[in-house]
N, C-alpha and C positions, 0 to 999 in steps of 0.2 A: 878887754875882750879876748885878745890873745891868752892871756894866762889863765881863763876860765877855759878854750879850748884846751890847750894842751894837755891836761891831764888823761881827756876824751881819746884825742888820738895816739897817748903811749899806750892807755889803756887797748886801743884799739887792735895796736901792734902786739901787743904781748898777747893777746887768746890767739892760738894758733889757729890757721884756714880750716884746718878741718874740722875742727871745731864749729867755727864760726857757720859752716856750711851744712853740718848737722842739726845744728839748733834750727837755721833758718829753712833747709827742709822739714824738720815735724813742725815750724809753724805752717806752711805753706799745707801739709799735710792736713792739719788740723782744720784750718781756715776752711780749703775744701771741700773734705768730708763734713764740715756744719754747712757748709752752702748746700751742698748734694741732699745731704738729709734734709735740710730747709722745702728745696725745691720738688724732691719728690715723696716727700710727708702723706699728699692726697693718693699716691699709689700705693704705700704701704701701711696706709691706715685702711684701704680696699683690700688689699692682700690677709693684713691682720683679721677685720673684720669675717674674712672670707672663710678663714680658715676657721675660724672660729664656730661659723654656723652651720659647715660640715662635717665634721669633726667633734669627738670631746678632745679634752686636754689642751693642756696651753699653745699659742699660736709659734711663740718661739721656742727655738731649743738650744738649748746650750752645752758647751762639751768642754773638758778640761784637753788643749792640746799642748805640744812642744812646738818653743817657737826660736826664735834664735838665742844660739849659746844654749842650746835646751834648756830653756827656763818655760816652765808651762805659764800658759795662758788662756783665758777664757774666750770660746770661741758664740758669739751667739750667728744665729739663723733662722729665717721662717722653717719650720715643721713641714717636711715635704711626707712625711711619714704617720701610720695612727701610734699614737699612744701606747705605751705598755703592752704592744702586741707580740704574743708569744711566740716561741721559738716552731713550736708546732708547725706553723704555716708553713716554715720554710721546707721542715721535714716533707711535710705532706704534699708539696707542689714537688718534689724532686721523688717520692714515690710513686704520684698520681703521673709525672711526664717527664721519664727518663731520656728519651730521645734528644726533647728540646735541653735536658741539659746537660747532656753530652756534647748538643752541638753546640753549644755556649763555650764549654770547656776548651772543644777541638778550637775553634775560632781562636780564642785565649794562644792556645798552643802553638797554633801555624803562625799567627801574628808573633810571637819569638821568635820560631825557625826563620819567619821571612826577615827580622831583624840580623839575623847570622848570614842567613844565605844572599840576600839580595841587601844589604846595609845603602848602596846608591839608592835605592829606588825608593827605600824608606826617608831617607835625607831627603830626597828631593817631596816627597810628599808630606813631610812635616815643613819645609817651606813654604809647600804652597797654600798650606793649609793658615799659614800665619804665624805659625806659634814661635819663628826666628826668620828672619830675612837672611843668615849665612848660612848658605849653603852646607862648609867646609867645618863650621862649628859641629854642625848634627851629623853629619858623618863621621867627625872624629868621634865623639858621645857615642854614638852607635857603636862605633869599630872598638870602644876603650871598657865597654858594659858588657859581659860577657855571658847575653840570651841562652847559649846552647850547657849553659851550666844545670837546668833546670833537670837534664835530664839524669845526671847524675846523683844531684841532692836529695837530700832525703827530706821531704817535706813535713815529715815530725818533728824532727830534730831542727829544721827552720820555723816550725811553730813554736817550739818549746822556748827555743831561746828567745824570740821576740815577745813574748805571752812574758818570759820570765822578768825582760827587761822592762817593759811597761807594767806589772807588778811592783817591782823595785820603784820605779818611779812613780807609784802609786795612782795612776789611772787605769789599772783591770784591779779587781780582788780576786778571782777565779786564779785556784791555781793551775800552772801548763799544763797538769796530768789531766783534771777536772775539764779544761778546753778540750783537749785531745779526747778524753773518754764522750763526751756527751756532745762535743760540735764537727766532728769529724768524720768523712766516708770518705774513702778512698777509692771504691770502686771502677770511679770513672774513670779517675786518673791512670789508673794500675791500667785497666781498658787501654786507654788511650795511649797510654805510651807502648803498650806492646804492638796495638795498629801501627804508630806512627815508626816503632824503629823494623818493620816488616817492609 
């Protein structure tokens, strides 16, 4: 009995701990997530169904993202969205109600500035909100991210190169010119930064 163990326990000693602890988290992951799907099947075959019968097009959607060590992977989700819906809408709501989305934008903006200028009071309210219990973490994060760069940046030249790099990595085919020519307005921006440094 003894020398049918022993092999078990050199064996046991030679996989290193982290190892061993990596393996036994994605079981433990795994195990889970089949219990969770198990358990709530009767809410997402309602969701499914749901979507299904207001809507065309499929109920899930799927997307190629970067996951760690960037290696892409497939990401699926319920369809919160319709279908192959054109680019048009979006033009046409930001012609028909420029106000509301300038004030969208402004919001946008001052929530930076207030990252710069007031960094305590953002810490404490990403506390309380849950998203870290340390306090001292999210104000460093705050204090180390450097919000008030925006206004310097030229925000073509931050589309370009990121359009160029997810190109490279083959999840956009549009090239950065073709982004920037046909999905781009500046208007508001340009607006809004001249309020904001007045």
């Amino acid at each position: 009995m003894a020398t049918s163990e022993m092999p078990l326990r050199s064996m046991a000693l030679t996989v290193p701990r982290a190892t061993r602890l990596r393996v036994g988290k994605r079981v433990f992951d795994v195990i889970v997530a089949a219990l969770m799907v198990g358990l709530l099947s009767p809410v997402l075959i309602t969701v499914w169904l749901l979507i299904r019968a207001t809507s065309p097009g499929g109920a899930v959607f799927q997307q190629v993202r970067l996951g760690r060590y960037g290696r892409p992977f497939v990401m699926y989700k319920f369809r919160t969205m319709f279908v192959d819906c054109p680019d048009d809408i979006h033009r046409d709501y930001v012609r028909k109600h420029p106000v509301a989305t300038k004030r969208v934008l402004r919001a946008f903006i001052k929530a930076t500035d207030l990252c710069v200028t007031q960094p305590e009071r953002v810490a404490q309210r990403i506390v309380d909100a849950g998203f870290t219990p340390r306090y001292d973490y999210a104000l460093q994060t705050l204090k180390e991210i450097s919000y008030a760069k925006w206004r310097e940046y030229d925000p073509e030249d931050t589309i370009r190169f990121y359009s160029l790099r997810l190109r490279e990595a083959g999840l956009i085919k549009a090239t950065p010119n073709k982004i920037l020519a046909e999905g781009t307005d500046w208007r508001f921006f340009n607006e809004l930064k001249r309020e904001l440094r007045a």
